[in-house]
PLY file of the C-alpha trace (Angstrom):
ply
format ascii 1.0
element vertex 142
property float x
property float y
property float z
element edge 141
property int vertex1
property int vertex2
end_header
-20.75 16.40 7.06
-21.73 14.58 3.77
-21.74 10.70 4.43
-18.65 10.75 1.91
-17.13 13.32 3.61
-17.42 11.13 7.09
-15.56 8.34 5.09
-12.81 10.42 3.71
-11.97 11.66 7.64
-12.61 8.06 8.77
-9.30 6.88 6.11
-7.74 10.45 6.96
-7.35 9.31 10.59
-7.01 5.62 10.34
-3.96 6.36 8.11
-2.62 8.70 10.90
-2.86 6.29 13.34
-1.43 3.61 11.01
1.87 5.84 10.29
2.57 6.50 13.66
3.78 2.95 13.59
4.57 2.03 11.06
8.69 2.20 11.23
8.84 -0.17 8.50
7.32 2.12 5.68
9.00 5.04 7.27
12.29 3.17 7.69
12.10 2.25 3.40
11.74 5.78 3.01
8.20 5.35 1.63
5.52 8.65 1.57
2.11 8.51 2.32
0.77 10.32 -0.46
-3.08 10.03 -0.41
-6.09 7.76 1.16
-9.53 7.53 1.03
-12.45 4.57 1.86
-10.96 1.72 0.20
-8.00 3.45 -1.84
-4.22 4.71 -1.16
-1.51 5.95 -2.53
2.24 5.71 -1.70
5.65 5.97 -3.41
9.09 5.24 -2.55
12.30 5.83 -4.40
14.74 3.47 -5.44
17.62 3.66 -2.93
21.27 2.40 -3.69
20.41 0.16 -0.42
17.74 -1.75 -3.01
19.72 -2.74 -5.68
20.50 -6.36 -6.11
23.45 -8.16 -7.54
22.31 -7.77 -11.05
21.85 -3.96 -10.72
17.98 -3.99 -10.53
15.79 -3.01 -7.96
15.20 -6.00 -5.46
11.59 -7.18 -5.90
11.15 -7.28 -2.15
11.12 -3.89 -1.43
8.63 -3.45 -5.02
6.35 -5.75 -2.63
7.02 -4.03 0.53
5.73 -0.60 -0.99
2.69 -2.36 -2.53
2.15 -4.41 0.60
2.11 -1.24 2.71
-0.48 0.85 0.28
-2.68 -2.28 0.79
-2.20 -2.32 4.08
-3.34 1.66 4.50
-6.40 1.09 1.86
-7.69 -1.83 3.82
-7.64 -0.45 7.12
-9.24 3.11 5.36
-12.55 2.21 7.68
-11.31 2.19 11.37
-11.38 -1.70 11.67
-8.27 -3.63 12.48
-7.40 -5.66 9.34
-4.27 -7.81 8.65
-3.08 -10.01 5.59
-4.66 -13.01 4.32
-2.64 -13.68 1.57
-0.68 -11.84 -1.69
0.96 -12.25 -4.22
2.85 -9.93 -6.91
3.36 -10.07 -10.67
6.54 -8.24 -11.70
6.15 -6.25 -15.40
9.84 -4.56 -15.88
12.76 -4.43 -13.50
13.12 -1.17 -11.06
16.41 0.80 -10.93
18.62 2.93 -8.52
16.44 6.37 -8.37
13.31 5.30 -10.17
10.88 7.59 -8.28
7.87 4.11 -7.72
4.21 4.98 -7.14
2.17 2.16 -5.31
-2.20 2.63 -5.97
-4.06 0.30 -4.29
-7.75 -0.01 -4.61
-10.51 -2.42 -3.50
-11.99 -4.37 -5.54
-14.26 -6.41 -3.25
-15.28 -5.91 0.36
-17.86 -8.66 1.79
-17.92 -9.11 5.57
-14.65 -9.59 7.28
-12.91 -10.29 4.17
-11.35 -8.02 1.70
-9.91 -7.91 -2.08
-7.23 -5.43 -3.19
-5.74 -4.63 -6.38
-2.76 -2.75 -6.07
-0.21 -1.29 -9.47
3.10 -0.35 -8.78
4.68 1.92 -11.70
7.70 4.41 -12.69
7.49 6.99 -14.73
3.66 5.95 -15.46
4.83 2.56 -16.86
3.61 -0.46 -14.73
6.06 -2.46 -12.75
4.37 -4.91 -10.80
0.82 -6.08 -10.23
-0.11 -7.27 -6.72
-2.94 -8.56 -5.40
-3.95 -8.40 -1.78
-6.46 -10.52 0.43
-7.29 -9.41 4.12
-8.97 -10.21 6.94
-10.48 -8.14 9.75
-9.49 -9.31 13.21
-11.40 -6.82 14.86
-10.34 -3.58 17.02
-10.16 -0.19 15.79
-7.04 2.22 14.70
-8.02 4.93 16.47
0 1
1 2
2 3
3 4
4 5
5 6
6 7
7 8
8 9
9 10
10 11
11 12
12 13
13 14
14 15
15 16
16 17
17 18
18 19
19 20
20 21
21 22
22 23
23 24
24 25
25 26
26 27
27 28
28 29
29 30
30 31
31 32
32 33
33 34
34 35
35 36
36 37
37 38
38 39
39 40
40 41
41 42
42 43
43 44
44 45
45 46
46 47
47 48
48 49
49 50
50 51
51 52
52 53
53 54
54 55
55 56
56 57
57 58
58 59
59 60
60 61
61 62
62 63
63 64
64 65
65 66
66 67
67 68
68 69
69 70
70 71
71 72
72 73
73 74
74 75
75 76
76 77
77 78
78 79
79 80
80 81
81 82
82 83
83 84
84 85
85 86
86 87
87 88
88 89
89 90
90 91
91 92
92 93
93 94
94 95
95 96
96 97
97 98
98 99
99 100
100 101
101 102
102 103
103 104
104 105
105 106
106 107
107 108
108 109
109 110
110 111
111 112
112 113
113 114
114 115
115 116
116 117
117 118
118 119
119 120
120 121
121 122
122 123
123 124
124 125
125 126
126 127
127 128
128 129
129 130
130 131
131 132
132 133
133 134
134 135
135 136
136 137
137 138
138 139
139 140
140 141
């Protein structure tokens, strides 16, 4: 195997052994929809459980999806890593049965410590911008 092919299984199986667990994406109906070193990709769709008062999308489950496609890009290398710190930027309001696509990607990986970028949109129009900061704490996935 190529050394890029050893890094694509490495993110194949850490995200494996990250979903088996993870009842919270699962539970929010959210999909797994591609990883790779330092990259994911997963997407959700606006349930009728997610709505808020004002007919909108509640911007806590907009962060829960990007939180967990951070979560899968920064554990893409086999090494236990948790959340620093995030935040979010929302762009336009979400609505019952928008179909929302979470991308994150690494911007900056020094050490221990980690820098993700991460663009939730609809329909290809951006909804939110987070921004992810993590930590390793050492262990492996699998």
């Amino acid at each position: 195997m190529t050394p890029d092919e050893v890094a694509q299984a490495d993110a194949e199986r850490s995200a494996e052994a990250m979903w088996a667990g993870d009842r919270a994406s699962q539970g929010l109906g959210i999909s797994l929809d591609s990883v790779g070193p330092g990259t994911a990709t997963l997407s959700m769709t606006v349930r009728d459980d997610m709505v808020n008062g004002h007919a909108i999308g509640h911007g806590g489950f907009t962060f829960a999806l990007a939180d967990s496609a951070f979560a899968f890009a920064c554990n893409s290398y086999n090494r236990a890593t948790v959340a620093a710190s995030c935040e979010i930027r929302f762009r336009r309001p979400t609505h019952l049965g928008d179909r929302l696509v979470a991308t994150a990607t690494e911007r900056q990986r020094e050490g221990r410590d980690g820098v993700y970028d991460v663009e939730v949109t609809a329909d290809d129009e951006l909804v939110a911008v987070f921004v992810g900061r993590c930590k390793e704490i050492g262990g492996t996935l699998y």
